[in-house]
N, C-alpha and C positions, 0 to 999 in steps of 0.2 A: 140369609145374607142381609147385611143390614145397606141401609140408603147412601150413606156415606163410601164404603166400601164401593158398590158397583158403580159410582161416579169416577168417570175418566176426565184426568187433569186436562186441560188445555194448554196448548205450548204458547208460547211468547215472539210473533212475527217482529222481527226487524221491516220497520218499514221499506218502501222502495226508494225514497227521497237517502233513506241516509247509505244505502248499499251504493249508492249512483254516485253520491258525496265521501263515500270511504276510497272506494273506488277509484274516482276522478282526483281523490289526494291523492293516494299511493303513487298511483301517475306521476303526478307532478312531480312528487319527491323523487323521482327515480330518472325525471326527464330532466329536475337543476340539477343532481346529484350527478350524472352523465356530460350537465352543460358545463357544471364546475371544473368536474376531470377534464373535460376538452379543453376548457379555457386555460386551465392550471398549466396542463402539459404544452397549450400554445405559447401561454406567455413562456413557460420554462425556454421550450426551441426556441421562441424569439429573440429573447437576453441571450441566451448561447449565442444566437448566429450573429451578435452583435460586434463589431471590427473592432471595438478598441479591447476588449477581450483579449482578442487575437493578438494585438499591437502589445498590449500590455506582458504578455508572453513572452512577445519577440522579445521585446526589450529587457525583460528580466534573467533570458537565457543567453541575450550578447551584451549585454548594456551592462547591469547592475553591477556585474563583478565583470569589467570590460578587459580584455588582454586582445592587443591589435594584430598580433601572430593571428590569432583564431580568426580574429573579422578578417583580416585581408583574406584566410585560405575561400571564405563565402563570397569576397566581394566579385563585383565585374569588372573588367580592367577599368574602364572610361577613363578619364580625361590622365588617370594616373597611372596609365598603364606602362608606361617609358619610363618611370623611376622605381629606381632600385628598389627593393623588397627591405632593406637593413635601413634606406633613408627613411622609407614610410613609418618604420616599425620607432624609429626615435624620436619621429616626427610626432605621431601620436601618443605614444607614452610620456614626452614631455607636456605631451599639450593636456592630457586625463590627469596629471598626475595632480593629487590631492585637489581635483575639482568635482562639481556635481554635475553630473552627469543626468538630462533630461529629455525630455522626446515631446512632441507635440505633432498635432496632424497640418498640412497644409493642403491647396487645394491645386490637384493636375489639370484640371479642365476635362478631364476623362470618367467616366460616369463609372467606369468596370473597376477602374484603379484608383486606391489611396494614397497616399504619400503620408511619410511623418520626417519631420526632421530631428536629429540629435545631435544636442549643443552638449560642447563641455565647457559650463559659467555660460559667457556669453559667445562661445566662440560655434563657428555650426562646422562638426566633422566627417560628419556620414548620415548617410537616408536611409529607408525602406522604405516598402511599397508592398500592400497589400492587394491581391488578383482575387478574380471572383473564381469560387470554387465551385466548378462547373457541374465534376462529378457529383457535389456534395448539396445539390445546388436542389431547394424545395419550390414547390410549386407557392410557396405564398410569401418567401423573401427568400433574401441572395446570402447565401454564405461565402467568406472570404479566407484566404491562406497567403503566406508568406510568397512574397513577389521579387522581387529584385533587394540585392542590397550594394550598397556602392558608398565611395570616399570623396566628402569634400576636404580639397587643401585651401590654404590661403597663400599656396606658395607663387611667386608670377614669376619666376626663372623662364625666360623662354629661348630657342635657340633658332639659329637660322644657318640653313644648309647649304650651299647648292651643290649640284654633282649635277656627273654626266650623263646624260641622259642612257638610257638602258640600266643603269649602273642601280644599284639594292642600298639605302641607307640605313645602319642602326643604330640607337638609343640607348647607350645600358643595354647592351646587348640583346635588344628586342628591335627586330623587323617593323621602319615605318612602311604604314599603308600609303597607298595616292593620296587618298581625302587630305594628306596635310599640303601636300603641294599647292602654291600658294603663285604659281609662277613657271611658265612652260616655253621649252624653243628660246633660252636667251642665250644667245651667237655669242661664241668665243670670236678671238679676231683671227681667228684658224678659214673659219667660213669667208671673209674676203678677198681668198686665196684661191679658192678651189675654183680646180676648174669646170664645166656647163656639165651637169649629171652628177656631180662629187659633190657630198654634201660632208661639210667642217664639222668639228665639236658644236654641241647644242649642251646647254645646262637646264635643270629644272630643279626650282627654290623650293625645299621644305622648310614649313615654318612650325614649331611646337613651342607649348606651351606647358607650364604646370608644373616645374622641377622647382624640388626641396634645393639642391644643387647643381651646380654645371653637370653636366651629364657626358658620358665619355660617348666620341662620336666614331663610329667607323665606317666604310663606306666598301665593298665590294663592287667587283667587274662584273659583266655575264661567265665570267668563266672561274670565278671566284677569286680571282686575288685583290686582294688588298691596294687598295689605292690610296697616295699621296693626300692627307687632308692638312691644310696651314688653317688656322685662327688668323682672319683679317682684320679681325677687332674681336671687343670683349662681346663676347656673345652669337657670333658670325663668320662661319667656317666654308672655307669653297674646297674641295675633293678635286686632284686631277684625273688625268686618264692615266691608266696605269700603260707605262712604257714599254715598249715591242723590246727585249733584250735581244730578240734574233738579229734585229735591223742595227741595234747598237754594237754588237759584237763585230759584225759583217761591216758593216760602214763609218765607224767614229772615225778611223785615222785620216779618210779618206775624207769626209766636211772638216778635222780639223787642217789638213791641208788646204783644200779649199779658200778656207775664213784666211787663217794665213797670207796666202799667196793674195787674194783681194785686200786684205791688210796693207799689206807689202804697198801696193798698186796702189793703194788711195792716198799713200803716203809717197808717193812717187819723189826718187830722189837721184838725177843720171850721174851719182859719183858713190853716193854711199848707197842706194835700193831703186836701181833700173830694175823694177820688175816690168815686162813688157805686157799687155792686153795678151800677147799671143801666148803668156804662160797663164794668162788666168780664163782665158778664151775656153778652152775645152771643158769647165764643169758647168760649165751655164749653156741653157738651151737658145739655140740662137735662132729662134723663132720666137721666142720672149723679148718684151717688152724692155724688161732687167738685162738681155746683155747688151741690148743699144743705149742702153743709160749708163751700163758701166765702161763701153767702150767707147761713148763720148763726151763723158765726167773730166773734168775742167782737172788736173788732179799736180799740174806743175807746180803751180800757187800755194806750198805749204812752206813752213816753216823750212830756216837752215838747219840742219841735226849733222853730226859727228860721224852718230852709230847708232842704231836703234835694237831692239830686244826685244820678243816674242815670249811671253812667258803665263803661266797657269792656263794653258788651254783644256779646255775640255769640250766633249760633245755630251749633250743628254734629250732626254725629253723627245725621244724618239715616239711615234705617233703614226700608227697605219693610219688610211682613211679608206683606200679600198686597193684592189690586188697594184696596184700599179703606182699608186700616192701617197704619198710621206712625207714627215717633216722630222726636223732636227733642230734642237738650240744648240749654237755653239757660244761659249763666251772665251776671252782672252786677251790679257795684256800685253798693248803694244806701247810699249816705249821707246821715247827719242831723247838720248844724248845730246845736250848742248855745252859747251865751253861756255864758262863764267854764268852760266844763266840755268834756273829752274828745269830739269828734266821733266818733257814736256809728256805726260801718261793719260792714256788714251784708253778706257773700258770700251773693249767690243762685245756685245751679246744680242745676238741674230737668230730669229729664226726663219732656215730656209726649206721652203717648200721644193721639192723634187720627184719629180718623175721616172718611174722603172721602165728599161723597153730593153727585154733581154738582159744581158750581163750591161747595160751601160745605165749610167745615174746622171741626168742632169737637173740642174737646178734653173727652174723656170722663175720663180718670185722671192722674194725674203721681206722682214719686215723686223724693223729694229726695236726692240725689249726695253 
């Protein structure tokens, strides 16, 4: 065997310095290579969980291609909830129509809630409102989801009510709440009458606001009928009490007798209308105040007449207060004949308050209309 041959090669040590330096890179590279992934996927989630993301959805899924059928079925009633579904819908389609359509955020004062508003050109027609997304909600920022959506008008139509108290008013066929009552307990002149425990008609003012047009008004009793509403001016409607028909049926002939016969009497005349006190004596309670003032009414002093005439009478406006007290308007023309001179005509319209006890009706107070 020769010298060469039985010689054993020697291997080649990697030092220690560079196993500890290959080593301590690999590391590294594996520790940025993980801090990148981390940082990548953070920033990704963070851009996502950013609101105008969200906003910018909203608005491209109501907004962009806007039809106001669809927004109003999302909206919430607010301030527009009294007007018609048909006025809103022409309201906004005139108002979008061949304009741009924009959005921008404004501030609520509310740290959890966003706001944006949407103009069409220059004009602002409706919001949204983005909520923080609780379930969705990470531990290192706040995620946000659609929140409220709701309509501005620029309509200022507003109307003013008053009814009777107890009584239901509606708007375009929608139920106001209390919140619009603006105004509580104002006395009819019913209340001046009653007697100590008997409490008169009371009214309480609703006032609204925010109609594209006059709005149809109706008003309900507690027992649902429909009550009496007049326009007192442009924009300002008063509702009665809806009338007792049992009391009207039962008793009209009887107050237009009545009115009559004190007609007669106050027109006192001993050749053409001797009505005496003692025929108008029995509908008046003679414990009132009302029959010592009509049985000591100065009533000789009238004009001279011919022949006089009783004519359009009617009773209405019949009016429970409680099992025992009522009223009644009667109105009716009395007219007096004169030779050579003006026919002297006289509107009477009265309303008299009376008393039930048993089958008898008298009349304790009236107050002229």
């Amino acid at each position: 065997m020769t010298q060469s041959e039985g010689t054993v090669k020697k291997r080649t040590r990697i030092p220690l310095f560079w196993k500890i330096f290959i080593a301590a890179s690999a590391g590294i590279l594996i520790l940025i290579h993980g801090a990148l992934f981390w940082v990548n996927g953070f920033l990704r989630n963070f851009e996502a969980a950013q609101p105008k993301h969200v906003a910018e959805e909203i608005f491209d899924t109501y907004f962009a291609d806007f039809s106001a059928g669809a927004y109003l079925d999302i909206c919430e009633e607010g301030a527009a909830k009294y007007e018609t579904r048909d006025n809103l819908i022409t309201y906004l389609d005139t108002l979008t129509k061949d304009a741009e359509i924009t959005y921008h955020s404004v501030s609520t004062g509310m740290d959890d809630t966003l706001q944006y508003v949407v103009r069409a050109g220059d004009t602002k027609f409706a919001f949204f409102t983005l909520e923080e997304d609780t379930e969705g909600k990470s531990s290192r920022f706040t995620r946000y989801k659609p929140g409220v959506f709701a309509l501005y008008t620029d309509a200022k139509t507003k109307v003013n009510v008053e009814i009777p108290t107890g009584y239901t008013l509606y708007l375009n066929g929608v139920e106001v709440t209390e919140e619009y009552i603006v105004e509580k307990g104002i006395e009819t002149p019913s209340c001046a009458h009653m007697p100590s425990g008997v409490n008169g008609t009371t009214l309480e003012n609703y006032r609204v606001a925010g109609f594209i047009q006059m709005p149809s008004v109706e008003v309900l009793s507690p027992n649902g009928q429909q009550a009496p509403v007049e326009e007192v001016k442009k924009g300002s409607y008063r509702a009665s009490v809806v009338p007792d028909q049992q009391l009207a049926d039962q008793y009209s002939d009887w107050f237009i007798e009545a009115a009559t016969k004190y007609a007669i009497y106050m027109q006192y005349d001993s050749k053409v209308a001797a009505m005496r006190f003692s025929s108008v004596a029995p509908y008046f309670d003679p414990d009132s105040k009302l029959y010592e003032d009509i049985r000591t009414v100065e009533n000789g002093f009238v004009i001279e007449y011919e022949r006089y005439e009783i004519k359009d009478e009617k009773a209405s406006h019949f009016i429970r207060y409680n099992d025992d007290i009522f009223s009644c308007r009667v109105t009716l023309t009395h007219v007096l004949y004169r030779r050579g001179m003006d026919d002297y005509v006289d509107h009477l319209d009265i309303t008299f308050y009376a008393r039930e006890n048993g089958d008898q009706i008298l009349i304790y107070d009236m107050d002229s209309n």
